[in-house]
C-alpha angles and dihedrals in degrees: 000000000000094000088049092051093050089044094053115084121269112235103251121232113253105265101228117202121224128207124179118198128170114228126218099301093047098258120136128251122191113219109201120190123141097213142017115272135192088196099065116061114247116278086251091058091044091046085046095055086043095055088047090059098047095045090049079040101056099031088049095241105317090110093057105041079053094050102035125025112223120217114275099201089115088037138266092298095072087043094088099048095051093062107048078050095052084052090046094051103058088040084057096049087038088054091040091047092043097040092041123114098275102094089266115126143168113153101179087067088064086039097052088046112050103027093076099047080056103049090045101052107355146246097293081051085061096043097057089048094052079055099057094036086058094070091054130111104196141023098223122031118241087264099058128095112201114226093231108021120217122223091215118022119186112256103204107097121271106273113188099180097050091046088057102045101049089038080061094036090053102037114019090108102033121141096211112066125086119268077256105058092044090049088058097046092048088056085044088064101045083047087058087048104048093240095138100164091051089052092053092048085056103047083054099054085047090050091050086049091039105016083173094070110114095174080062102046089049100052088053096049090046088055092045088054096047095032095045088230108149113164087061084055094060098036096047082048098048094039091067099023094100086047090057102044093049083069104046113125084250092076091043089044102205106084099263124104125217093224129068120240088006095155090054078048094050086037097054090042083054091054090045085058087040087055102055101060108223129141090229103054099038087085091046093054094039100056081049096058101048088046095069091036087064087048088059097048101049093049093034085121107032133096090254103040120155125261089207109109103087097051087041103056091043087060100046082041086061086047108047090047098055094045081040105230105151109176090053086054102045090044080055105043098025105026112093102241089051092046091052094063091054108023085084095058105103105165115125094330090307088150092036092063094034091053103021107044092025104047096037082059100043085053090051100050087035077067087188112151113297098023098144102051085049093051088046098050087049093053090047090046095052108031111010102048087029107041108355111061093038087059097050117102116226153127096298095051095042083063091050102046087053087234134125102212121069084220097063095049129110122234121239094254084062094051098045121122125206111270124237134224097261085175096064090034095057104039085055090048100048089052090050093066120098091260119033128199087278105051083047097056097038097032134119125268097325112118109250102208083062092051092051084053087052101048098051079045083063098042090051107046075043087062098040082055105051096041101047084051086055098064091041101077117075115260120278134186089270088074105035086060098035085058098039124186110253117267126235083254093051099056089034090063094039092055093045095046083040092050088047090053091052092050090047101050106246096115134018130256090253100053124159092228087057092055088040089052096050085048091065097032079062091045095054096046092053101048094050097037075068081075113050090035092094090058112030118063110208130044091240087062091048103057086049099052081044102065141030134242104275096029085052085049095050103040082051082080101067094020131079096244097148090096095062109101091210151346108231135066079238102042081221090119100072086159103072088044090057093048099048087049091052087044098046090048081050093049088053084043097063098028095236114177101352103055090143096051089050090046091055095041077054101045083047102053088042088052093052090052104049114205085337090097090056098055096048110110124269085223098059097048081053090049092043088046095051091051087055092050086039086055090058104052088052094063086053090051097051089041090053091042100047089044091056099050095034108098090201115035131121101219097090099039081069117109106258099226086066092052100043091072085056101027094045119017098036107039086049080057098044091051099047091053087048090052097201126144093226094045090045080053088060094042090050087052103054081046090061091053097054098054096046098054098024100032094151098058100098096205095055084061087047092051090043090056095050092058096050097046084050087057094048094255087132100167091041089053090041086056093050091043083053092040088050096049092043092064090047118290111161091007110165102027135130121280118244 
């Protein structure tokens, strides 16, 4: 038996083949597939669709709108979100082909495509879109064409969770791939398990090893803005700062540079300096800004023009709030040509957050005539019309969902299909027609007036027609990330515009966009608590986990947060805790989001005392109403206090542009309507601060004034209103 075993033939291993190819920046990529195969696309295919993605992915969106048109039927303002969805989209079916059960393998593809939507938004924000991709039937809709077709798609549903999970489970630990690539799939699975300052350890011992790597440096830079970690920031953009500028087009001298994509490097490492926060990097990151976006405007046209704007202007917006110049801001993020380098970043509302939240607050501190209706159409432009009113449940949405219960039904965002391009459509199908606009004009006897009415008779029932085949076909992938669900920054950036416009008297405390923003705060929260539930065991911990440091600090606004012990894992950050309970008393106080429910409380508590609530005196309900107020500045005192002389709390790693709305506006309201000497005094201080670091900002002077008339100071307050309107309060209002 022995001699028969040993005769009969050993089953050979399976020979794999590896192929090692470098992507856009130069960096490998090992390519693993033990035969070859007709049903997978080529490694180069598979390494072309990749490139596209990093470079959408590290330019925001700008690289993709360049390389592939989205459709306008919905305007110019969808246009850029289809097509980084349309990118996103062929990188997802080429991970899912290449990573499938056939002995092909290339981790870094699933690496290089859900990483970033992690670091960018989190894990709850995957998972929700794993949710939403499940119910679809195709991959492309009927109008798109791929850029590389495949001969055999996979028909299950895109699943972005379970990609990511069985690529680290299979080849964490593989010998074969490249320090880089194992580098990338170990963040990857710190990202799946919310490990974010892990992630970002380990980005920057992969950027010490490959400081060219500009997936890297913006990932990093993606977790240090959602995670408020600044320090990481700095240190991942000055690591790799002297890499990048060896290799500027100064040192060759003749206007080329030896390293691709070298303006979205030197862009990133600007916002990495911006970040930071630091008087003596903001010139350094500001030359470097405006340096690239020189670059992108003298090759806008050209073959080889640069994808930087986007990342650029977020990083001289940054800049130019926290040193408060204003003009210089709202020229960049509201004036047209500004608006033209990042309106066309449409990954994961990168343009939504540089022109909405940014130029609603440069108007307002511009404080020129009219401030607050432009800061309000802004805000309506960039988050009502695009994310709000998709994401609010009513009757409408109830008829389309097929469902009785306004519960049940799903919200607009959720029934939306991809847009196409009607300009191109109708255009084919006019001249398609036995007579075309030509024929008409230069034609025979027939009246031409009639043919012209003809002919827009044509163009329009053309349109009818496109766009009602367009919502007949069943959703595909194509739609659900084309319409995407807004993101914790998103909504972070909407409720803090949206405070500053209430402050300032554009809108009323009982506006419909407040109830319509706590409406999807509550919908977010409870889409991604669905995530951490199999592992935290209390609600409290839940919401936590749910949400991150300054989304937590914002909803707190519009949702009851005061019962939560603590913010952190640890408790150790009692700061934020005190400033989500201030906000959330401020929140009661105004009535924001939730104005019915106040006004029955009320009707309620006037109906249990009778006539009793009518004879009460006027002075009281003042006094008790000033001890509410006076409640609230005391929470932003604490916060502020214990953030100062906390050594490890995240309150000051947060971009200051996010807290000013909280730590400023809102505190100097807080303490008027208190109306108490030591609170005034406060109020007077963190003005102080404010003119002396940001003295060109003409609304920090007016605020400043307020406070110290309000103290009795009345030539000083005279000198800030002058100051104010000397640096252009008012500017641009009506004489007499």
């Amino acid at each position: 038996n022995e001699q028969q075993q040993q005769q009969q033939p050993q089953p050979q291993p399976k020979l794999v083949k590896q192929e090692v190819f470098t992507d856009f920046f130069g960096e490998p990529i090992t390519f693993l597939s033990p035969h070859p195969s007709s049903s997978i696309p080529s490694p180069v295919e598979a390494l072309a669709i990749m490139d596209f993605y990093i470079q959408g992915t590290t330019s925001k969106g700008l690289a993709n709108t360049k390389r592939t048109k989205g459709g306008d039927e919905y305007g110019l303002s969808t246009l850029a979100a289809h097509s980084t969805a349309l990118t996103a989209v062929e990188a997802l079916q080429m991970a899912t082909l290449w990573n499938d059960k056939n002995g092909s393998s290339c981790p870094m593809l699933v690496a290089a495509v859900i990483s970033p939507i992690i670091a960018t938004a989190g894990l709850g924000y995957l998972q929700r879109l794993d949710t939403l991709l499940q119910s679809t039937s195709a991959h492309f809709s009927p109008n798109t064409t791929p850029t590389i077709p495949i001969l055999h798609p996979p028909l299950a549903p895109l699943q972005l969770l379970p990609l990511a999970q069985n690529t680290i489970s299979e080849h964490l630990s593989s010998s074969v791939l490249t320090p880089r690539e194992k580098h990338h799939l170990q963040t990857l699975d710190y990202l799946l398990q919310e490990k974010y300052d892990c992630a970002i350890e380990e980005l920057q011992m992969l950027l010490i090893t490959c400081p060219g790597d500009a997936l890297a440096l913006s990932m990093i830079m993606d977790l240090c803005t959602l995670t408020g970690n600044c320090k990481a920031a700095h240190w991942a953009a000055s690591s790799v700062a002297s890499y990048w500028s060896e290799r500027t087009s100064s040192r060759l001298g003749d206007g080329r540079t030896s390293q691709p994509g070298h303006t979205i490097g030197t862009s990133l490492i600007s916002v990495g300096f911006a970040l930071s926060h630091q008087n003596n990097t903001s010139q350094t990151a500001e030359s470097l800004a405006e340096s690239s976006l020189h670059t992108h405007d003298t090759t806008l046209f050209s073959d080889s023009g640069s994808f930087c704007a986007g990342v650029a202007s977020a990083s001289l917006a940054s800049l130019y709030e926290m040193q408060g110049r204003s003009s210089e801001g709202l020229s960049l993020c509201g004036g047209y040509d500004g608006v033209q380098r990042f309106n066309q970043c449409g990954y994961m509302y990168h343009d939504c957050i540089l022109g909405g939240f940014y130029g609603g607050v440069f108007a307002l501190d511009k404080d020129g005539a009219g401030a607050g209706r432009t800061a309000l159409r802004i805000y309506d432009e960039y988050f009502g019309e695009r994310i709000i009113r998709y994401c609010v449940r009513d009757s409408a949405t109830v008829a389309v969902a097929g469902s009785g219960s306004k519960e049940q039904a799903l919200s607009m965002l959720e029934c939306m299909k991809a847009p196409i391009n009607t300009r191109k459509e109708m255009v084919g199908k006019a001249l398609s027609t036995p007579k075309s606009m030509f024929q008409s004009f230069f034609g025979g006897n027939d009246d031409r007036n009639s043919n012209n009415n003809k002919e827009d008779g044509d163009m329009e029932q053309a349109k009818e027609t496109i766009i009602s085949s367009s919502n007949n076909h069943s959703r595909s992938a194509e739609d659900v990330l084309c319409w995407l669900p807004p993101t914790q920054q998103l909504l972070t950036s909407a409720t803090l515009l949206l405070l500053r416009l209430t402050l300032n008297g554009s809108i009323t405390q009982d506006d419909q966009r407040w109830i319509d923003l706590r409406n999807v705060w509550i919908d977010l929260i409870e889409s991604e608590i669905e995530v951490v539930a199999t592992t935290a065991t209390t609600m409290e911990e839940k919401k936590n986990r749910a949400l991150f440091p300054m989304a937590f600090i914002a909803s707190s606004l519009l949702l009851d947060h005061d019962d939560v012990s603590d913010f952190s894992d640890d408790g150790d950050d009692s700061a934020i805790t005190e400033l989500s309970r201030g906000l959330c008393l401020m929140g009661r106080l105004m009535c924001l989001g939730h104005h019915h429910h106040h006004q029955q409380q009320q009707t309620h508590a006037q109906e249990e005392e009778g006539t009793a609530s009518y004879e009460r005196n006027e002075n009281e309900e003042m006094t008790l109403e000033q001890k509410q107020w006076s409640n609230v500045v005391q929470h932003f005192i604490s916060a502020k206090t214990k953030a100062n002389t906390g050594s490890t709390s995240k309150l000051l790693n947060h971009s200051p542009q996010l807290l000013r709305p909280i730590m400023e506006h809102a505190l100097c309201h807080a303490a008027v309507l208190s109306n108490m000497y030591e609170h005034l005094c406060y109020a007077r201080a963190v003005c102080s601060e404010s003119v002396t670091l940001r003295s060109n900002c003409p609304e920090v002077w007016f605020r400043y004034s307020v406070i110290l008339e309000r103290l009795g100071d009345y030539v000083a307050a005279e000198d800030a209103k002058a100051t104010s309107i000397s640096l252009g309060s008012g500017e641009g209002g009506f004489v007499g």
